[in-house]
C-alpha positions as CSV (number, residue, x, y, z in Angstrom):
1,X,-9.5,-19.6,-21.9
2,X,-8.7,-16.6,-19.8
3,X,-10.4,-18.8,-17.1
4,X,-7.4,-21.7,-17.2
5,X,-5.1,-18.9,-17.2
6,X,-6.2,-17.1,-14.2
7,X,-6.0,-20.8,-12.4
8,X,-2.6,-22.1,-14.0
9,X,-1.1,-18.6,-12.5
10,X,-2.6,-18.9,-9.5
11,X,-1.4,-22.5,-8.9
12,X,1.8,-21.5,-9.9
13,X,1.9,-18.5,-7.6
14,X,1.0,-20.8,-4.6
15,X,3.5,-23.1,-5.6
16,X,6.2,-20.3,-4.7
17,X,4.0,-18.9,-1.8
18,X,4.3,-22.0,-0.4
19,X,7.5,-22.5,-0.9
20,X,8.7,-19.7,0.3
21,X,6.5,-19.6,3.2
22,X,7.8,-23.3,4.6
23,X,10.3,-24.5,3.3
24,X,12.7,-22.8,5.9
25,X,11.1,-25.4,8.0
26,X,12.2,-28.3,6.3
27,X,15.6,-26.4,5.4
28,X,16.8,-26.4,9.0
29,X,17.8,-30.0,8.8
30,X,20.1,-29.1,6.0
31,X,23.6,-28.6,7.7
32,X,24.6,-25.2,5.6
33,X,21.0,-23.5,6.4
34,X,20.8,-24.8,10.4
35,X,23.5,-21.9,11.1
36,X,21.8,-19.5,9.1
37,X,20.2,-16.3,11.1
38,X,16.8,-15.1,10.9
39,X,17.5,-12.2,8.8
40,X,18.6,-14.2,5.6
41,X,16.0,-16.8,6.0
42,X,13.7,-14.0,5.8
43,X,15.5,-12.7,2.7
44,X,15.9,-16.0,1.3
45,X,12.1,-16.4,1.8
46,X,11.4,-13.2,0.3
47,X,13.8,-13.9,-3.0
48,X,11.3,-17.1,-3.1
49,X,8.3,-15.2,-3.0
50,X,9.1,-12.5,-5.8
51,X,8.3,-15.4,-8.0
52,X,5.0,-15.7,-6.4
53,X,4.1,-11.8,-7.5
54,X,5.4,-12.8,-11.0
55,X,2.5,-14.9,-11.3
56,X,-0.1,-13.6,-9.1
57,X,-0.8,-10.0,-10.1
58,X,-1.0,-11.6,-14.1
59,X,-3.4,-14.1,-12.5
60,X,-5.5,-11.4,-10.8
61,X,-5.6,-9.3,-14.2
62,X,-6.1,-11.4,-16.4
63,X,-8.9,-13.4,-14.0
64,X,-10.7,-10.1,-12.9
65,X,-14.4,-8.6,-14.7
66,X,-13.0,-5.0,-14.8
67,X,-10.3,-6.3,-17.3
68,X,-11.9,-8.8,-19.5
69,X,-11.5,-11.6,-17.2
70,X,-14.2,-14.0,-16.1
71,X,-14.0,-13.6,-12.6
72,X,-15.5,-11.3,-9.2
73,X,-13.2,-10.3,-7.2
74,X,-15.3,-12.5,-4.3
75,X,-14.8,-15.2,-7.3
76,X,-11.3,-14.7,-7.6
77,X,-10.2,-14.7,-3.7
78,X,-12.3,-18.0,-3.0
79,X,-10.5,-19.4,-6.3
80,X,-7.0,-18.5,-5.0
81,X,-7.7,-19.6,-0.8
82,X,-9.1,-22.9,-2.2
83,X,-6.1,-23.5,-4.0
84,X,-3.9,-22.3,-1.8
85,X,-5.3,-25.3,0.4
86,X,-4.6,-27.4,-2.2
87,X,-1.4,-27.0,-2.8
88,X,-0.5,-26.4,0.8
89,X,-1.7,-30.0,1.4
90,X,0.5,-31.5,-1.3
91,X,2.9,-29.8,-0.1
92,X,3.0,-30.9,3.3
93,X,2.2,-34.4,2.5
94,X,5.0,-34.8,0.1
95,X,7.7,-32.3,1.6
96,X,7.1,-32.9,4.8
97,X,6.4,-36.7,5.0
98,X,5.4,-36.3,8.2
99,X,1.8,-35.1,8.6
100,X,-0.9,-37.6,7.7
101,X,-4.7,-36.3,5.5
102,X,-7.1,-37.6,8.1
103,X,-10.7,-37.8,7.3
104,X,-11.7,-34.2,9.0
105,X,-9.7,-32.5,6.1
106,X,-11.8,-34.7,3.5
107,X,-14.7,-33.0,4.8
108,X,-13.4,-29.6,5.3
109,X,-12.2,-29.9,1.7
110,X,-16.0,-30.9,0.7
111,X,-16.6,-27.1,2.7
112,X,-14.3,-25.3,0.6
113,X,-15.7,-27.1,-2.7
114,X,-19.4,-26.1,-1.2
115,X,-18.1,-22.5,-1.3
116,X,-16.8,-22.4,-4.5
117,X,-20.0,-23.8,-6.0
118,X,-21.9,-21.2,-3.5
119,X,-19.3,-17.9,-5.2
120,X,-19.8,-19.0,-9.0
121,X,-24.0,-19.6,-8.5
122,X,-25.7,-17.1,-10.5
């Protein structure tokens, strides 16, 4: 159980990563955020992110060997940079509209799968 925790958290904490990480991109077509400087899209993007600690740091805990969890801490990073990917790539294809999934990514997803398989083998 402490297993669909860690990876509920740590999709959730991507979520606002991401978020907070990109959105500013999108943002600048929004009339209100075009004039806004640097400085308070970099506050604004750190607000964002806070969230992404709230879920994060319970993920890593509750996910880790030294404190019950079920997870390395090898096992844990490749965990959260795989879905990281993943939601980085929903992200973009639905936020964005703009980039297109081309069959390259398909097979460096198929890489990041591999590595996960290669982390968890006993």
């Amino acid at each position: 159980m402490k297993s669909l925790y860690t990876i509920g958290l740590l999709v959730m904490s991507n979520i606002f990563m991401t978020f907070a990480w990109y959105s500013h991109l999108k943002f600048k077509e929004l009339r209100w955020f075009e004039s806004l400087p640097l400085f308070l899209v970099v506050l604004l993007s750190w607000g964002i992110a806070l969230f992404e600690y709230f879920f994060q740091v319970p993920a890593n805990r509750i996910g880790f060997k030294g404190y019950g969890g079920p997870f390395s801490l090898l096992q844990l990073k490749v965990l959260q940079e795989v879905i990281t990917l993943l939601v980085f790539v929903i992200f973009t294809l639905f936020f964005f509209k703009t980039e297109t999934f081309r069959w390259n990514h398909i097979i460096g997803f198929i890489f990041l799968v591999l590595a996960v398989y290669f982390m968890f083998k006993k």
